[in-house]
N, C-alpha and C positions, 0 to 999 in steps of 0.2 A: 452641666454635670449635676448629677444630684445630691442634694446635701444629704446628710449622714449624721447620726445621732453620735454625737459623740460624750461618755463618762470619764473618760480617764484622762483628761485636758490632754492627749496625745497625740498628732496625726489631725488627720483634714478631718472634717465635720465640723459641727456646730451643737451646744449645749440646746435643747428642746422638749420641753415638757409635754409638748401636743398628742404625742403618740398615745400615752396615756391619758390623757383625758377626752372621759367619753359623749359621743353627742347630745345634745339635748338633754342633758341629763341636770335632775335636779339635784337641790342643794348636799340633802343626804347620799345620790350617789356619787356626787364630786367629792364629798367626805373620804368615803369607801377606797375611792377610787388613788385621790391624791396620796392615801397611804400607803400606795407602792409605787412613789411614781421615783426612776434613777433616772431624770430628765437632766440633769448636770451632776456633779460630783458631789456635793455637798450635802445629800444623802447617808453617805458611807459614815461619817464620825457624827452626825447630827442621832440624837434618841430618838426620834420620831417626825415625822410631819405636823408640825403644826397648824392646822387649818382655820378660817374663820370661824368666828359663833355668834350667835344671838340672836334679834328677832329677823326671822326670815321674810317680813314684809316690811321692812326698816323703812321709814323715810330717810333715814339718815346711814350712810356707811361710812365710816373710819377705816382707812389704809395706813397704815405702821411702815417700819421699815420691814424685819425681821424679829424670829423671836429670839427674846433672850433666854437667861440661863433657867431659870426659873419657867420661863412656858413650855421650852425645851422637855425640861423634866417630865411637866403636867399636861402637858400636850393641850393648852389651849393658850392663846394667844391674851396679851395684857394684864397676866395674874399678877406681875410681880408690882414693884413701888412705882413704876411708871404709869401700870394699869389704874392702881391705886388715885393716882395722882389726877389722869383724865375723866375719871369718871366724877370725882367732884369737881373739875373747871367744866366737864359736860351739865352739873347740876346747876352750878353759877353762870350759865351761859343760856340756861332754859333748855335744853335737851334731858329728855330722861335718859340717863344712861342703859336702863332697861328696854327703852324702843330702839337700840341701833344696832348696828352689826359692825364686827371690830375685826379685820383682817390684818395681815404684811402683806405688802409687795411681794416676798422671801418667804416661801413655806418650811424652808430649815434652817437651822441653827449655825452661823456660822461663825468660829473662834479661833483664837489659838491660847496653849496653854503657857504659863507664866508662874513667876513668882513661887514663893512657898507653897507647896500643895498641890504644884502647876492647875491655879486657878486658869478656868476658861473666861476667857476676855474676849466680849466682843467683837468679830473682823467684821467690817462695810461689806456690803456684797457689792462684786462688780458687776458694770452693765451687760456680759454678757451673762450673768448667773440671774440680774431681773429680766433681761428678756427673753432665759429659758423658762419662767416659769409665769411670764405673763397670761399664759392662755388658765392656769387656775383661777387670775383676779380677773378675768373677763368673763371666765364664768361664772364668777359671783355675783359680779355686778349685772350679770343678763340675768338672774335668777333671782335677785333680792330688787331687784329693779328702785334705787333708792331715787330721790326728788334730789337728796346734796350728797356728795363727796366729799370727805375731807382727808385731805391731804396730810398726815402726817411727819410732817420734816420732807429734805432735800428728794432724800430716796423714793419717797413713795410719790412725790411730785414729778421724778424723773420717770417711772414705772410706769404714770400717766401720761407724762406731756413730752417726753423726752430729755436727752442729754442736756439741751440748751434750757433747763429750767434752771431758775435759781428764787428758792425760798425766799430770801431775804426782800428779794425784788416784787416776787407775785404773792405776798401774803395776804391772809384778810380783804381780798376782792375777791368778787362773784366772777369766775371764769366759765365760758363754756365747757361741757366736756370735750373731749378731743375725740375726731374720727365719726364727728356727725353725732355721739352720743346723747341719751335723753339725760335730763339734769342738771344742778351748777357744781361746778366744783370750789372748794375754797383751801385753800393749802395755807398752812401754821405750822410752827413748830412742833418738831416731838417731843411729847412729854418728858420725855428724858433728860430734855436739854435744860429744862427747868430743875433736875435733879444735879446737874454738870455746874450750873451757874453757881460761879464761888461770891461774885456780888449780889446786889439787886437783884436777889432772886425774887422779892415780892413785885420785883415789878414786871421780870421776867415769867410768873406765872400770871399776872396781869393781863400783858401782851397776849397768852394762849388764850384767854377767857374771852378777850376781845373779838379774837378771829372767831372764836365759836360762837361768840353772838352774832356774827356776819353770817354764819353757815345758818345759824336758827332764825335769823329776818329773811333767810333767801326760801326757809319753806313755804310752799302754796298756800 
């Protein structure tokens, strides 16, 4: 039977970004492109697509989870205090944060609202909203063709390597890419979590600087 795109989580099908994204196509028309893509639901209350940026012959690519409130808005991914945050453990770690390219896993915004003012908080995307929208982060990576990966937290580990990843276990080693891909991958914490850490957060931003020195010995 044929699968079926489905938006409204209702009924057979399956969440699918592919339909919209076009062949071969380079960075600037995967841009274009991913701004109308209703490949899962999460379209509909999100401000915008949030797409990759930066240098389009990176040696180095960063994978996020998704974006927050704040990229959301501005439609570019790691503006806010997490962004903030990686681009100096990317300078203490020897990466210039100006030669990478910084995506999500998650090209929208996904929350719920709360509290006073029903602030938007946060929700994890589930595995089947990253595997609708894997074919965006494969064509990133076939278009910016980077030497390291890195793996931003849980999620963007899973976006890569699947459901049986876990952070905690594969951090700060050089992994192959998965699916025969060119490059190493190296997966770390998301900067965020160094923002979440109510202890030892010097050491918890430590730990992320580490792995990025792992990512920056594993360039050619």
């Amino acid at each position: 039977m044929r699968k079926t795109t489905s938006t409204d989580g209702a009924g057979p099908g399956t969440y699918d970004a592919s339909p919209y994204v076009p062949a071969d196509a380079d960075l600037a028309a995967l841009r274009r492109a991913a701004a109308g893509c209703e490949g899962c639901p999460l379209y509909r209350d999100a401000t915008q697509t949030v797409f990759g940026s930066g240098d389009a012959t990176a040696r180095v690519l960063l994978v996020g989870e998704q974006p927050g409130d704040q990229e959301d808005r501005r439609g570019e991914p790691f503006v806010g205090p997490a962004g903030r945050l990686l681009a100096r453990a990317l300078d203490e770690a020897g990466i210039d944060p100006d030669e990478t390219y910084v995506t999500n896993a998650v090209k929208h915004f996904k929350f719920t609202r709360t509290g006073p003012g029903k602030r938007r908080i946060h929700k994890p995307p589930t595995l089947r909203e990253l595997t609708a929208c894997k074919p965006w982060l494969l064509g990133e990576l076939r278009e910016v063709a980077p030497e390291v990966v890195v793996a931003l937290g849980a999620t963007a580990g899973k976006a890569l390597r699947g459901s049986s990843f876990r952070v905690t276990r594969e951090r700060g080693v050089p992994l192959p890419m998965p699916d025969g891909g060119d490059g190493v991958l190296v997966a770390t914490i998301h900067p965020s979590a160094v923002l979440r850490a109510d202890e030892d957060r010097d050491a918890v931003y430590e730990g992320l600087v580490a792995d990025l020195r792992v990512a920056a010995g594993a360039l050619a």
